[in-house]
C-alpha positions as CSV (number, residue, x, y, z in Angstrom):
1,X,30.2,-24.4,15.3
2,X,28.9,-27.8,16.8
3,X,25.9,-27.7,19.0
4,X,26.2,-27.9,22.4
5,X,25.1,-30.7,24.2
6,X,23.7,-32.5,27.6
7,X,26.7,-34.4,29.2
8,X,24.9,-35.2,32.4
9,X,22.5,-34.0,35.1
10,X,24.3,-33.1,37.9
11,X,22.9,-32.4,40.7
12,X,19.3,-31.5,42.4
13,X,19.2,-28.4,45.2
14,X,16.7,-28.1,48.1
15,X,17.2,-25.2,50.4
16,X,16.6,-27.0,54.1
17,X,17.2,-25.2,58.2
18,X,19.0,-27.8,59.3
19,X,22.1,-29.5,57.2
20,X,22.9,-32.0,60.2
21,X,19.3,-32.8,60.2
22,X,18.9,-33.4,56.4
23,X,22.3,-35.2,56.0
24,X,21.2,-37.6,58.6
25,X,17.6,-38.2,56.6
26,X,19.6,-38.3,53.2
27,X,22.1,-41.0,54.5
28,X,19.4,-42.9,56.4
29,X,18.1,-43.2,52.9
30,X,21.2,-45.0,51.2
31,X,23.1,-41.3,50.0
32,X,26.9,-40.7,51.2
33,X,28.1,-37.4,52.1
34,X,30.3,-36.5,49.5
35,X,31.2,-33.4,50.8
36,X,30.3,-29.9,52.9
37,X,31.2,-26.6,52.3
38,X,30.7,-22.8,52.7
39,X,30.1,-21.2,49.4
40,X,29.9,-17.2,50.0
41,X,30.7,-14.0,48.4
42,X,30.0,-11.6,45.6
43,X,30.9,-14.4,43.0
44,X,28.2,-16.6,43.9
45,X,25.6,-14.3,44.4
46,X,26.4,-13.5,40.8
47,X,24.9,-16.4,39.7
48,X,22.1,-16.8,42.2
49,X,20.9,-13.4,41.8
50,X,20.9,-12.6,45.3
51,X,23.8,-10.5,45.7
52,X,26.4,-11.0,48.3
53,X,25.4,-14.4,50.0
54,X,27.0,-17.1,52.8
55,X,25.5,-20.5,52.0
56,X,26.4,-23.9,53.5
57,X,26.0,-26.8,51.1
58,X,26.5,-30.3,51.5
59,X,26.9,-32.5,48.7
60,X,24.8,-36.3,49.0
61,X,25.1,-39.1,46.3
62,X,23.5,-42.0,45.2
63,X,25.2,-45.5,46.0
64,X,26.0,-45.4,42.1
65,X,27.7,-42.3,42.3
66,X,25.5,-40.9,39.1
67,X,23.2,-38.8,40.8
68,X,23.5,-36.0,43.8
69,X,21.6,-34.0,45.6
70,X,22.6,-30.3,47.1
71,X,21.9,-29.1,50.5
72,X,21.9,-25.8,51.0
73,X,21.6,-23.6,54.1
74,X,21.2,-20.1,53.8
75,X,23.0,-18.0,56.5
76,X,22.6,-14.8,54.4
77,X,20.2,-14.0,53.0
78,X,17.7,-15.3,55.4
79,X,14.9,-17.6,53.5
80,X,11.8,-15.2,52.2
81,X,9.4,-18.5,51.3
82,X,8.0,-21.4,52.7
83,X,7.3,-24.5,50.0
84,X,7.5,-27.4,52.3
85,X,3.7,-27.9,53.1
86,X,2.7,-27.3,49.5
87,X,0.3,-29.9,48.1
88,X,2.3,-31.9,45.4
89,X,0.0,-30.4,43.0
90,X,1.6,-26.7,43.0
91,X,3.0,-24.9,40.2
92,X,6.7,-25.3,40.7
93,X,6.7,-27.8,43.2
94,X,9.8,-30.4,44.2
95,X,9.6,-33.9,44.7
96,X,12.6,-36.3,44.7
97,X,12.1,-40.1,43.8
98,X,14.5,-42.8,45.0
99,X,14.4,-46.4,44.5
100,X,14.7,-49.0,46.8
101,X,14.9,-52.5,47.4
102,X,13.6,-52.8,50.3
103,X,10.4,-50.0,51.0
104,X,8.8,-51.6,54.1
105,X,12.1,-51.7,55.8
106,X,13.1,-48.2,54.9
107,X,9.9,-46.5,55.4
108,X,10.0,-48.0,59.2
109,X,13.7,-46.4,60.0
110,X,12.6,-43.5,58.1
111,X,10.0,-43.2,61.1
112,X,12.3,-43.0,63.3
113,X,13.6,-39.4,61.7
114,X,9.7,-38.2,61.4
115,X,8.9,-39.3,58.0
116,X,5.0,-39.9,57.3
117,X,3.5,-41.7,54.5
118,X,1.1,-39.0,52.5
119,X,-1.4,-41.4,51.1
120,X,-0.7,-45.1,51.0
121,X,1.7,-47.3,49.3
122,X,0.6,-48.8,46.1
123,X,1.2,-51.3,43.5
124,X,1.4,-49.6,40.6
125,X,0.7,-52.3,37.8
126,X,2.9,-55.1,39.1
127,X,6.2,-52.9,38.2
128,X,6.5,-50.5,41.4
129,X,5.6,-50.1,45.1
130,X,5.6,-46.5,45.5
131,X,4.3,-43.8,47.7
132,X,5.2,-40.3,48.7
133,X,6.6,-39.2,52.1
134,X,7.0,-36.5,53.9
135,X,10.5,-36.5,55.1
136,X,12.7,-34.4,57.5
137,X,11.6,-30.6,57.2
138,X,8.6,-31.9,55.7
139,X,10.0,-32.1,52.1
140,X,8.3,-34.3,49.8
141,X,9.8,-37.7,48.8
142,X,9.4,-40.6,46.8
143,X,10.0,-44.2,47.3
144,X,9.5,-46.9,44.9
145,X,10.7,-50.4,45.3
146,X,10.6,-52.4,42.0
147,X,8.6,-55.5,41.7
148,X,8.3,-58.7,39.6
């Protein structure tokens, strides 16, 4: 028997209230909706664990078309935990990092949608201008625009 083996990484999930909300952060961004959809029933809470559950997801992807990201909006069950204002140094915690080619212009449009630089943005040596944001529902983002 061969061993199995990674093909890919497919996607990354963040549960969020709003799905029009996030959509409209995510594609302000540079991600395309790829698509939106109710996934609910006993099936899926099979593999979630959480029993009989009516989800809606929207699908975002990156320009390339080799990365996505899942949105997910739980209709039932209702939510049970709160991560969003963790600092970025809890066990567990999500961060997403994006690059960019142009981080001065984005982070100002980004303002527009509520997004807040969390520290500064820095050079880090001479490769990267990067910083961390807190975005739409106050999820935790990176941006880093290559340099040199």
């Amino acid at each position: 028997m061969t061993k199995s083996k990674l093909m890919e990484m497919n996607n990354v999930g963040i549960v969020v209230e709003s799905l029009d909300n996030a959509i409209s952060f995510f594609t302000e961004i540079g991600l395309k909706l790829e698509g939106r959809a109710m996934v609910e029933g006993e099936w899926a809470g099979r593999v979630t664990g959480l029993e009989n559950q009516s989800v809606e997801i929207a699908m975002m992807v990156t320009p390339d078309g080799h990365s996505r990201l899942e949105l997910s909006r739980f209709i039932t069950p209702h939510t049970i935990a709160d991560h969003r204002t963790a600092p970025v140094n809890s066990l567990g915690y999500l961060r997403i990092m994006f690059r960019v080619d142009n981080l001065d212009e984005l982070l100002s449009r980004l303002a527009k949608h509520g997004a807040e630089v969390v520290g500064e943005v820095v050079n880090y040596e001479n490769t990267y201008r990067l910083c961390y944001i807190r975005g739409v529902e106050g999820l935790l983002i990176g941006l880093a625009e290559k340099t040199g």
